[in-house]
C-alpha positions in Angstrom: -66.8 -3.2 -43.4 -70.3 -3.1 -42.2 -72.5 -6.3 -40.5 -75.9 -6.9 -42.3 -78.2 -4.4 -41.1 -81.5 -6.3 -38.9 -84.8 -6.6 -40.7 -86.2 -3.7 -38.6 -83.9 -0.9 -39.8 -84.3 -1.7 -43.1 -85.0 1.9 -44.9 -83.8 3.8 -41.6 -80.9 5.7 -42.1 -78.4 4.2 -39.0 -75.9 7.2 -38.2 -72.1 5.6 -38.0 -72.4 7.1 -34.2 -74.5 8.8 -31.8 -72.9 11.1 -28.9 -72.7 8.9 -25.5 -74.0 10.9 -22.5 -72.0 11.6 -19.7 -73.8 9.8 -17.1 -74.0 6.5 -19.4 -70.0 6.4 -20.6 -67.9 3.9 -20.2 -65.7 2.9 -17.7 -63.5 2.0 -19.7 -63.7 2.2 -23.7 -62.8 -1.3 -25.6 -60.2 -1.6 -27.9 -60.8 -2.7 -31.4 -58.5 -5.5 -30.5 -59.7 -6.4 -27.2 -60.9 -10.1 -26.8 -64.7 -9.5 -26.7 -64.5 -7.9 -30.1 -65.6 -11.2 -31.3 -69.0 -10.9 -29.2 -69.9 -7.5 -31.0 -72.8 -8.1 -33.4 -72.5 -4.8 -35.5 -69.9 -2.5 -35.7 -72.4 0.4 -36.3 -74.0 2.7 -33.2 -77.2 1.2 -31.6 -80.4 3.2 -31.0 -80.7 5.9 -28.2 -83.2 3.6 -26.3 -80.6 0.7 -26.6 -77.3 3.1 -25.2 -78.1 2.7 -21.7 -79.0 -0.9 -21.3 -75.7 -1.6 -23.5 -73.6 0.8 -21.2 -74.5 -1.0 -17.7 -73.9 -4.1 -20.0 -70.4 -3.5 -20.6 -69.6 -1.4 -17.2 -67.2 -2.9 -14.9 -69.0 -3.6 -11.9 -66.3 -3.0 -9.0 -67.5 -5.1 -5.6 -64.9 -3.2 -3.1 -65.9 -2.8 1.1 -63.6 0.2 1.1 -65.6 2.2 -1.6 -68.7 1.2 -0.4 -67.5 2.7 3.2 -66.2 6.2 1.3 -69.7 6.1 -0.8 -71.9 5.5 2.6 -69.7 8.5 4.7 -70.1 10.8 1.5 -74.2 10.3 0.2 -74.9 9.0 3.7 -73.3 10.4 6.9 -76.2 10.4 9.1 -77.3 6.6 10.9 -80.6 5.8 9.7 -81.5 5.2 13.5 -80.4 8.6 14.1 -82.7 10.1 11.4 -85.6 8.1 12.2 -85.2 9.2 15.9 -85.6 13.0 15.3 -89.0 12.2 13.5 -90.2 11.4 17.5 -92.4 14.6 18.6 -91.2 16.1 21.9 -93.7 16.0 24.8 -93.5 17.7 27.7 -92.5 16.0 31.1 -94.6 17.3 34.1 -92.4 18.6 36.8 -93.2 16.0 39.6 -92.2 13.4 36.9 -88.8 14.6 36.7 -88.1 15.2 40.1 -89.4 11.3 40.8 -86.9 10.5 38.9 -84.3 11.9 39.9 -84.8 10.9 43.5 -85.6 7.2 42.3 -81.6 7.6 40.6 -80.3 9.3 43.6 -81.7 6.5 46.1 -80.4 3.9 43.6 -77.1 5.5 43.3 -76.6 5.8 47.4 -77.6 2.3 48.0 -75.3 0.6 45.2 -72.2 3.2 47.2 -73.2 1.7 50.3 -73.1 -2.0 48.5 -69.9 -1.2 47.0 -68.6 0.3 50.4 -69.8 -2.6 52.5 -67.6 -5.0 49.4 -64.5 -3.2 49.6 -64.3 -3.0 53.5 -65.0 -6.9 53.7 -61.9 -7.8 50.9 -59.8 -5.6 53.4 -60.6 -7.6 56.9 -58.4 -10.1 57.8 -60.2 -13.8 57.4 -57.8 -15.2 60.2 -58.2 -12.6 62.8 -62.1 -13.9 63.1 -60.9 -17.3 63.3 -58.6 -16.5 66.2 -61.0 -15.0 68.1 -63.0 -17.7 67.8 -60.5 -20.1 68.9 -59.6 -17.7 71.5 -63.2 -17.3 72.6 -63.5 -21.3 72.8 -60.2 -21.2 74.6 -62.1 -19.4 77.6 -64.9 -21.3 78.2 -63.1 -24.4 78.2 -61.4 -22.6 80.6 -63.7 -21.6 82.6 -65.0 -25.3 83.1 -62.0 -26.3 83.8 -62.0 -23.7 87.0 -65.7 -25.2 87.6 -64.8 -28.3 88.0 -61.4 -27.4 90.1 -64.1 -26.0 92.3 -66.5 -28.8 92.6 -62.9 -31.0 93.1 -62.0 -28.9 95.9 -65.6 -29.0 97.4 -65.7 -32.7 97.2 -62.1 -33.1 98.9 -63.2 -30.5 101.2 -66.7 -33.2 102.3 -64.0 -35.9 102.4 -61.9 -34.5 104.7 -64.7 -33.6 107.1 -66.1 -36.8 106.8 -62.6 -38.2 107.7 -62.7 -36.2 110.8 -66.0 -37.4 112.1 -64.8 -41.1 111.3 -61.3 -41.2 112.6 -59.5 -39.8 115.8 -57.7 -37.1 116.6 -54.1 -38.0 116.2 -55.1 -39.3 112.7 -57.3 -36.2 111.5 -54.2 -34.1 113.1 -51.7 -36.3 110.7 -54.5 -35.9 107.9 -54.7 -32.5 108.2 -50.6 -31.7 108.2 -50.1 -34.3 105.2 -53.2 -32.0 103.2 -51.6 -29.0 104.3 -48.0 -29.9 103.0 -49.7 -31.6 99.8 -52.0 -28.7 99.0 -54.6 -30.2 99.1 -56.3 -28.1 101.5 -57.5 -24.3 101.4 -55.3 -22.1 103.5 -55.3 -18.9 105.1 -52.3 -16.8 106.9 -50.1 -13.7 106.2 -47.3 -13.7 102.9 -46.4 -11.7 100.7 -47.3 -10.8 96.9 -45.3 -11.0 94.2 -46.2 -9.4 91.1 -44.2 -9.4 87.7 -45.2 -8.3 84.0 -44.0 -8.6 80.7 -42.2 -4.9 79.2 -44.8 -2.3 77.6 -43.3 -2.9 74.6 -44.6 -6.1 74.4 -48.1 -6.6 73.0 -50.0 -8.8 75.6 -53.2 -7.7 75.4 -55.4 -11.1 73.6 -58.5 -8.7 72.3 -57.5 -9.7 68.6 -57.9 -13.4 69.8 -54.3 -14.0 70.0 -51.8 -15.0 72.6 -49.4 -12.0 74.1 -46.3 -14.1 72.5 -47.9 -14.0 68.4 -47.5 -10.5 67.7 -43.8 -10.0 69.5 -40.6 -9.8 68.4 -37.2 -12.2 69.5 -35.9 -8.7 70.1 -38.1 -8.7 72.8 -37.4 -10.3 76.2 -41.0 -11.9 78.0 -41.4 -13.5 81.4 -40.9 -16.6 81.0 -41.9 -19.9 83.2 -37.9 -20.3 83.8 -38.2 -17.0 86.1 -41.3 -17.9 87.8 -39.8 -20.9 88.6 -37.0 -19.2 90.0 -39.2 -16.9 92.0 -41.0 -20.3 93.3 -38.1 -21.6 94.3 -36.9 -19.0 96.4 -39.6 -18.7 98.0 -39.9 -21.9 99.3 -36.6 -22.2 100.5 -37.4 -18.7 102.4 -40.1 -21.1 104.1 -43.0 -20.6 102.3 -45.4 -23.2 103.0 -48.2 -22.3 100.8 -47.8 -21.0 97.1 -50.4 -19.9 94.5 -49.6 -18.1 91.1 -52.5 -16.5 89.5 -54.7 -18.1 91.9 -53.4 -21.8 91.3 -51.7 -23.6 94.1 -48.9 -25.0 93.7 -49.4 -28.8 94.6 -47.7 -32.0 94.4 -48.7 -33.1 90.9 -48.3 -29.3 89.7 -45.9 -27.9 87.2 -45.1 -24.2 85.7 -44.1 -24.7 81.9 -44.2 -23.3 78.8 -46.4 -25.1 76.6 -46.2 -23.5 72.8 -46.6 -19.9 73.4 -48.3 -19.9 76.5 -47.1 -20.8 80.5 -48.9 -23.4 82.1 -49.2 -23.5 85.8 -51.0 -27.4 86.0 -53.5 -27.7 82.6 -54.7 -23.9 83.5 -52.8 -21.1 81.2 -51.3 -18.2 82.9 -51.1 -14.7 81.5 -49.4 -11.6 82.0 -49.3 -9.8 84.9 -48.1 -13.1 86.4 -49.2 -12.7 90.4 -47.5 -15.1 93.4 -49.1 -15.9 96.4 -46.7 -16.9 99.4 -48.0 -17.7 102.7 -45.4 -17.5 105.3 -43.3 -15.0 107.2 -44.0 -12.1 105.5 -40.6 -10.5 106.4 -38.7 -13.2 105.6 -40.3 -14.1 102.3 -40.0 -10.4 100.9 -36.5 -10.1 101.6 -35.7 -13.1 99.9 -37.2 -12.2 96.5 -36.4 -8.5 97.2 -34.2 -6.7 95.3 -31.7 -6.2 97.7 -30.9 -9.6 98.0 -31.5 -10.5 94.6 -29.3 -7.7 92.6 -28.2 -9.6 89.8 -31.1 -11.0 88.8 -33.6 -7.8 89.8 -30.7 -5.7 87.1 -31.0 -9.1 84.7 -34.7 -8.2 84.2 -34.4 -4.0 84.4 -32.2 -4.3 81.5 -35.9 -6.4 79.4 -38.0 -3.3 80.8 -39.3 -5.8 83.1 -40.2 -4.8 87.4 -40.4 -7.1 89.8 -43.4 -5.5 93.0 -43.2 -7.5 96.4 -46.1 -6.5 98.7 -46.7 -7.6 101.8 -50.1 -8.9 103.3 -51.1 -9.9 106.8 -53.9 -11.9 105.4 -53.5 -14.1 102.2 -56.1 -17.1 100.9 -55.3 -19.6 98.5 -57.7 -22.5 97.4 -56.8 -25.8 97.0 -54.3 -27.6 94.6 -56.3 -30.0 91.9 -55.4 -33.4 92.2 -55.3 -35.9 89.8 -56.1 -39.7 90.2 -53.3 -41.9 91.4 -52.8 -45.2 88.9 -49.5 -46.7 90.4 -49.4 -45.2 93.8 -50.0 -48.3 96.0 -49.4 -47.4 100.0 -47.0 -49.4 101.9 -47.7 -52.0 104.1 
């Protein structure tokens, strides 16, 4: 059954259908019985001019990323950036442009290698080693005042001594003298012998890296240690030495030979290998008591660590005064 025609196609003939171009069909064709039936308003064809506007009407308008992507590789597979670059014109670079170039890239390129080299080889240095060398460093110039003012103490005991002379008379400057002489307290001069003894090769004692010759070693590795300079000491005093000095020190009243840490102290002064004893006394005497001959046992005791005793003997010997400190309960005796 037909709708009533509209007022403007009265006398027209309206064919019942007219032949739907390709481009323009449906998706999709409705059903009689589909639910928008009901918003039909005839059931006869439409004009030609009204075919298209009524086919995007009734198209099903699909919003999907995926076939937008497959519709942009297909119609359009070239970036629009890439298209619009190729409209540029070409020009033509003079030569000395290029090569400036190139050498501005090639500088730029050697100094950021450098950079990058200079980087790498400061993440590889070892932080602490700096710091030891510093400590080291101010390790020796405390030292080295330390020997300063030993001298100037020596110097200043040396003007006392002479004053004492001047001032008293003979029998006490001759009992002065003999008690500085015993005490150390003087600078001597006579013929001894000279005892030298250094840790093994094996051990590393060399303190370049700003650390001590102990650090860096092993406890499979035997050192010289103040227990055997002690011993060395003491045998030489009982062979009658009357004036001892190790590594220039004198051995005094108030001085000791310990370890302290990782380092031997002869007084407050630290001692390094090759450890060197001054004796003053019969030279004969004093280097066959610390020879090896009459010291087997021990001499085979420290062949066995890689370490080698050397006694030399000297027919003139000099060794400065001991330091001493100030006396706080030493009271003479009336």
């Amino acid at each position: 059954m037909r709708a009533q025609e509209p007022a403007d196609l009265v006398g027209q003939v309206v064919p019942d259908s007219f032949p739907v171009p390709e481009e323009t069909a449906s998706v999709h064709r409705r059903a009689v019985f589909s639910a928008s039936i009901a918003g039909i308003d005839a059931h006869h064809a439409a004009l030609p001019s009204d075919i298209g506007q009524a086919s995007r009407r009734h198209r099903r308008k699909a919003h999907d990323s995926s076939l937008q992507l497959l519709d942009d590789l297909t119609n359009r597979p070239m970036d629009p950036l890439f298209s619009d670059s190729r409209l540029a014109t070409q020009r033509n670079i003079p030569a000395w442009e290029r090569w400036l170039t190139r050498v501005i890239v090639f500088l730029i390129c050697v100094a950021v290698g450098f950079c990058s080299s200079l980087f790498v080889q400061q993440l590889h240095t070892d932080p602490r080693k700096e710091v030891r060398q510093n400590w080291a460093n101010e390790l020796e110039g405390l030292n080295g005042e330390v020997d300063k003012l030993n001298t100037e103490v020596s110097e200043l005991q040396s003007q006392v001594t002479a004053k004492s002379k001047q001032s008293g008379d003979g029998s006490q400057s001759d009992t002065l003298i003999q008690d500085e002489l015993v005490n150390g307290l003087s600078k001597v001069k006579g013929e001894g012998v000279t005892l030298t003894i250094a840790n093994p090769i094996a051990a590393d004692d060399s303190s370049a890296d700003g650390t001590y010759h102990r650090d860096t070693t092993t406890t499979q590795i035997r050192l010289v240690s103040d227990t055997d300079l002690q011993l060395f000491v003491s045998l030489l005093w009982q062979s009658g030495a009357e004036a001892i000095a190790v590594n220039g020190y004198r051995i005094g009243v108030q001085t000791s030979i310990r370890t302290a840490g990782q380092t031997i102290m002869v007084g407050v002064n630290p001692v390094q290998s090759p450890y060197r004893i001054e004796a003053i006394g019969d030279r004969d005497a004093l280097a066959t008591a610390v020879g090896s001959e009459r010291q087997p046992a021990l001499y085979s005791s420290l062949a066995n660590a890689g370490i080698y005793p050397q006694v030399s003997k000297s027919r003139s010997l000099t060794l400065e005064a001991a330091a001493l400190g100030n006396l706080s309960y030493t009271r003479k005796d009336e």
